[in-house]
C-alpha positions in Angstrom: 111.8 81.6 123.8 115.2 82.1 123.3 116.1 82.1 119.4 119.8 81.4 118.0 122.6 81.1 115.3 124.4 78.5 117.3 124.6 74.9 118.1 124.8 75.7 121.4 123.3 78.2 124.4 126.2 78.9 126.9 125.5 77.4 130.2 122.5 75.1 129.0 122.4 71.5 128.5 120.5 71.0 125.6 117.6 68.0 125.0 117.0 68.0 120.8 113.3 67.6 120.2 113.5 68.5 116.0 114.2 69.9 113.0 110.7 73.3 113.3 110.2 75.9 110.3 108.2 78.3 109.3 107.8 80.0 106.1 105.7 82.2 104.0 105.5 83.1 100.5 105.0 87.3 99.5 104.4 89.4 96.8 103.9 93.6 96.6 100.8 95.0 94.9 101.0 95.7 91.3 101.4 99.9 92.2 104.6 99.4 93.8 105.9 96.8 91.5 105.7 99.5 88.5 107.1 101.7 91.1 110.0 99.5 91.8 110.6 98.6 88.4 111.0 102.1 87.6 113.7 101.9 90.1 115.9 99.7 88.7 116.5 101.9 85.7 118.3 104.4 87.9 119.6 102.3 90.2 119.5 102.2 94.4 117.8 100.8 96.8 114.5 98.8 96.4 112.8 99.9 100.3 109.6 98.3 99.2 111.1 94.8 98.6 113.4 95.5 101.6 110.4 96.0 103.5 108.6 93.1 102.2 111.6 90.7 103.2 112.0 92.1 106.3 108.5 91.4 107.2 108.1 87.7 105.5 111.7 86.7 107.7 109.8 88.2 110.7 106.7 86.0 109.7 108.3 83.2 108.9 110.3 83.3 112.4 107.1 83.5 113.7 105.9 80.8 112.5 108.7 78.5 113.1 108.7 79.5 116.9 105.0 78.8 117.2 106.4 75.0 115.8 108.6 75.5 118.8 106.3 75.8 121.6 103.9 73.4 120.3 107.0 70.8 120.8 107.3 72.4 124.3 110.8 74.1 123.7 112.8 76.7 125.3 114.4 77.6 122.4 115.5 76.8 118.9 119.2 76.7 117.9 120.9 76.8 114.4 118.8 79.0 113.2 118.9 79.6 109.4 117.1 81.4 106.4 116.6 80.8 103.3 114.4 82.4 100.2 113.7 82.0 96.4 111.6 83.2 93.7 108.3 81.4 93.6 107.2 82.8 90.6 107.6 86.7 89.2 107.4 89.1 92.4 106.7 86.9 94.4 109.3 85.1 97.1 109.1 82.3 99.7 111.1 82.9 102.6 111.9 80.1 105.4 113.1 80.2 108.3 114.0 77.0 110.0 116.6 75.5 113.7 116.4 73.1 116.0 114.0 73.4 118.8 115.4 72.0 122.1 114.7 71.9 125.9 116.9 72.7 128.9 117.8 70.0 131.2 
């Protein structure tokens, strides 16, 4: 499955079969949310939110693929992401393109 930013795949003619997404919604345990909160007294980087958004975007592209082959695609194009605050500590992350087929 080849996965993209662009409208386009260079070479390929390009049959639209829809809009596919994926998404998932994540929180850390209540340990490392003291731990993090601590944090942001002092300033830097937050790795364990880092790491918890690195993992839901992987997820969520996971998902939205799996959308993708369902629909029998070789790929999804436009690929974009998007997240927000679902309530405190916890975030939704999506990740959604159009999946299309070669001609």
């Amino acid at each position: 499955m080849i996965l993209v930013n662009t409208d386009y795949i260079t070479g390929k003619e390009l049959d639209m079969l829809g809009l596919v997404k994926g998404s998932t919604i994540q929180s850390k345990n209540v340990g490392k949310d003291i731990l993090q909160s601590f944090k942001t007294l002092i300033g830097g980087e937050l790795r364990s939110y880092n790491e918890m958004m690195d993992e839901a975007r992987a997820l969520a592209t996971k998902r939205m693929t799996v959308e993708a082959e369902k629909l029998g695609a070789d790929a999804v194009v436009n690929i974009r992401y998007a997240s927000s605050a679902i309530m405190e500590r916890a975030a939704e992350v999506i990740a959604y393109g159009t999946a299309v087929k070669f001609k």
